[in-house]
C-alpha positions, 0 to 999 in steps of 0.5 A: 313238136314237143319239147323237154327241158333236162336241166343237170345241176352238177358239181362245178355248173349247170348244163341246160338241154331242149330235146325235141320229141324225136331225142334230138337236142335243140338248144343247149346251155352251161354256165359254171359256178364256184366251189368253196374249200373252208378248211382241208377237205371241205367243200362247200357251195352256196346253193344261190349260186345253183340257182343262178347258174339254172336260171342262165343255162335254161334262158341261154337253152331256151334262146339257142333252140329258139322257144320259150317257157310256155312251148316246153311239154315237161322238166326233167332235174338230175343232180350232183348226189349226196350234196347235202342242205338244210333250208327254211321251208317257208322262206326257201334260205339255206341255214349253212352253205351246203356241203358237197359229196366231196366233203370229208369233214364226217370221216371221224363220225364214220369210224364211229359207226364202223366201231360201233358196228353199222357196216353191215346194217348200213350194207344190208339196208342201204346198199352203201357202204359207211362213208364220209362221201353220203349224205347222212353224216353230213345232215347229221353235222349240220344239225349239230353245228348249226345253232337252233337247226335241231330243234327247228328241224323237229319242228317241221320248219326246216328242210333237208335234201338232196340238190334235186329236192332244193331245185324243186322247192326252188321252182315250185315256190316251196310248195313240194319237199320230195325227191325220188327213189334214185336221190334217196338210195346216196343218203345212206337212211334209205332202205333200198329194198323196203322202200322206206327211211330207216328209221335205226340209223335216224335214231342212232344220228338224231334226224327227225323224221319231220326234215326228210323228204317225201320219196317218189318214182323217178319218172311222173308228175311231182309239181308244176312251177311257180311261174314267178320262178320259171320265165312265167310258165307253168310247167310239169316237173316229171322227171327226177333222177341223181346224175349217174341213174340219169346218165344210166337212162341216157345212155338206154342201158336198161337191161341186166349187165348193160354198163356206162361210165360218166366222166365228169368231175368225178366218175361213176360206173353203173351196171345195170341188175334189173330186179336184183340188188345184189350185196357187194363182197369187192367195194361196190355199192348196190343203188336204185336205177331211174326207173318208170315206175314198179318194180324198182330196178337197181344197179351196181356202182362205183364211185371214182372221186377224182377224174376230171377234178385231176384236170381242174387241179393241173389247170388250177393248182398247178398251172400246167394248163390254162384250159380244161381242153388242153389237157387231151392234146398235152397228153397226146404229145407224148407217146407214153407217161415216162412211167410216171403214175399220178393217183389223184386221191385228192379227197380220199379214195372212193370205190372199190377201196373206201379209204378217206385217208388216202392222199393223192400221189405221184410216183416215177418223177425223173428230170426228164418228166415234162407237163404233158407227162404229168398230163397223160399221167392225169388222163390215164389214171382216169382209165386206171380208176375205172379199171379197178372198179370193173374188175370189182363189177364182174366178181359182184354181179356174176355179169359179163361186161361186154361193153362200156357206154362213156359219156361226159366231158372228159370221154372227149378225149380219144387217148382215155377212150382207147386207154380204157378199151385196151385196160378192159378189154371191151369196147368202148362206145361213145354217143353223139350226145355226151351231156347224158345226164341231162339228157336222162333227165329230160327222157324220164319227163318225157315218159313222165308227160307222154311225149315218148311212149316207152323205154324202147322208143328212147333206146331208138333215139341213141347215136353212136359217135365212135366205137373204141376197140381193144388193142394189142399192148402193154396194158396189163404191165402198166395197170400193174405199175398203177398198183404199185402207186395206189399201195404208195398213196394209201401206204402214205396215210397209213403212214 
């Protein structure tokens, strides 16, 4: 029996899968790592930490399904996208601390761009929209902020990538700089369409060409390991996607209008286009699916900064809770949130409303308002979140959505699954599987290698855990309240 490894290098920790050939999931492993906030609105990690948490979630994966390096067929890698870092290509150090696609030190340089009129260029080629969230802004800084990094950069000694390009150096001993066409399209330099670094925006933000990244197919051998990096094997590196294409994959959504929602840390809703790369008039983005090979598929996506990073902040700034999975059962004490409304722009807003001035808000507090409303209020505006980017979806794509797919660690909770089914109006359906991010990951390996043969043999693998459907309610009342407190918390930077 064949087995593949989808190693996920999220944003607070790695997740490890062992998916034998049949799709199921055989051995699991997670270990978390710190964040680090410098200054406001900073987020850095120290990418060591990335490597030290890969390191113990696959030897844990590996123990849990009972085999070793030597007995795995392919590696799939997915990531936290439009982190950005910049390493020495022959010694593999990092030069900074890498900086999160949570960070917002850039947002000054993207009024610049905006003001200098790059919004429509950058939509036209990239898909994107000018914003502090991507990676090119953040390469940029560090080229400006980091003694000798420009010069060096043009030299051809250092590297720039995405966390998925690092890993790979990682596990091949340096000896590959490449990332794949997923990764590429959160830069903000990648022209989605023609397939290429644009080289007006290099231009405009001074990066060479010599610090980018060779760019490749999601699913196909980029390298073996280095078997002094991987447990002493040599193994394909066949699969390569960001987290959310991944999650796209795991979840078998391959067809035109089929969509899914990924509840981790932040959340990202993606429909799949197909061919077409539709422009967006509402907020969205427009980004290239994981796929195969040729052609490219591409997808719609928008990209809630702050879902399950509201949970994080009610256990770690607040200490309403002491655990992430006390939230669920909180909230469910309590029939409603007492109108209480929480937007948790934390770091700004993301899609649909691009405003990395907003400030996150909590709106309705009474005398009588009790930790598990403020914890429903977290976990509903989840929902509402997702609510605002779906509406945006169906006026860009012309699509129906019919149904939404809903993985990662808060789609746990049944409250937020049956929240969200009532404020769209679709059913929500929950896979047995939920870490689809990894499991994406190991799937494009998997065809990467030959272990499944097609696409459709994946989708066959797919389970359904529980269907959520809509009931009848005060939905469309309480969405409207979510409204209200959204124009408070953007009104509040306005101010």
């Amino acid at each position: 029996m064949a087995h593949v490894i989808g190693i996920d290098s999220g944003t607070t920790g790695v997740t490890a899968l062992v998916v034998d050939d049949r799709g199921e999931v055989v051995g699991r492993g997670y270990r978390e790592f710190p964040q680090s906030f410098p200054r406001p609105g900073w987020v850095e990690h120290d990418p060591d930490d990335w490597w030290t948490a890969i390191v113990s979630a696959c030897s844990q994966a590996f123990e849990s399904a009972a085999v070793d390096a030597h007995g795995i067929a392919a590696i799939g890698i997915t990531n936290q996208r439009e982190t950005t870092l910049l390493w020495d290509r022959r010694t593999l150090a990092p030069v900074h601390p890498a900086i999160v696609w949570q960070d917002r030190r850039t947002a000054a340089l993207c009024d610049e761009l905006r003001d200098e009129g790059w919004a429509d260029h950058v939509r036209d080629r990239t898909g994107l929209v000018i914003d502090p969230y991507f990676s090119a802004t953040k390469l940029s800084w560090l080229l400006d902020h980091v003694g000798g990094a420009r010069d060096a950069a043009e030299s051809g000694a250092l590297a720039f990538g995405t966390v998925d390009a690092y890993v790979l150096a990682r596990l091949t001993g340096g000896a590959v700089h490449a990332t794949d066409h997923t990764n590429a399209s959160r830069t903000m330099l990648y022209a989605i369409r023609d397939l290429e670094w644009d080289g007006a925006l290099m231009e405009r933000l001074r990066i060479p060409p010599a610090v980018l990244p060779d760019v490749r197919p999601s699913s196909g051998r980029f390298e073996t390991t280095d078997p002094d990096a991987f447990f002493g094997a040599t193994v394909p590196i066949s699969g390569i996607a960001g987290d959310q294409q991944a999650a796209l994959f795991g979840q078998a959504c391959f067809s035109p209008g089929a969509t899914k929602n990924t509840y981790g840390t932040g959340s990202f809703v993606l429909m799949h286009t197909g061919s077409d790369a539709p422009v967006s008039s509402a907020g969205l983005i427009t980004t290239i699916a994981a796929g195969i090979g040729d052609p490219v598929e591409y997808a719609l996506e928008g990209s809630i900064f702050v879902t399950g990073a509201a949970v994080q902040w009610l256990r770690d700034g607040l200490g309403i809770i002491e655990a992430s999975s006390e939230a669920g059962p909180l909230a469910q004490s309590v029939p409603d949130t007492g109108d209480v409304y929480f937007v948790p722009a934390l770091v700004g807003l993301g899609a649909p409303h691009w405003d990395p001035y907003a400030r996150g808000t909590i709106v309705g507090i009474t005398r009588g308002t009790t930790a598990a409303h403020l914890t429903r209020s977290a976990v509903e505006s989840m929902a509402y979140q997702t609510r605002d980017v779906a509406d945006a979806m169906r006026a860009d794509s012309g699509l129906a959505l019919t149904e939404l797919k809903a993985d990662g660690g808060a789609s746990v909770m049944d409250l937020l699954m049956q929240t969200q089914a009532d404020l769209l109006g679709v059913p929500v359906r929950r896979p047995r599987v939920l870490e689809t991010t990894a499991l994406g990951a190991a799937y494009l390996a998997g065809l990467g290698e030959g272990v499944w043969a097609s696409k459709e043999e994946v989708a066959g693998h797919w389970k359904l855990d529980r269907e959520f459907l809509p009931q009848e309610g005060d939905a469309e009342a309480r969405y409207a309240r979510w409204l209200q407190a959204l124009d408070r918390a953007r009104g509040w930077a306005r101010s």
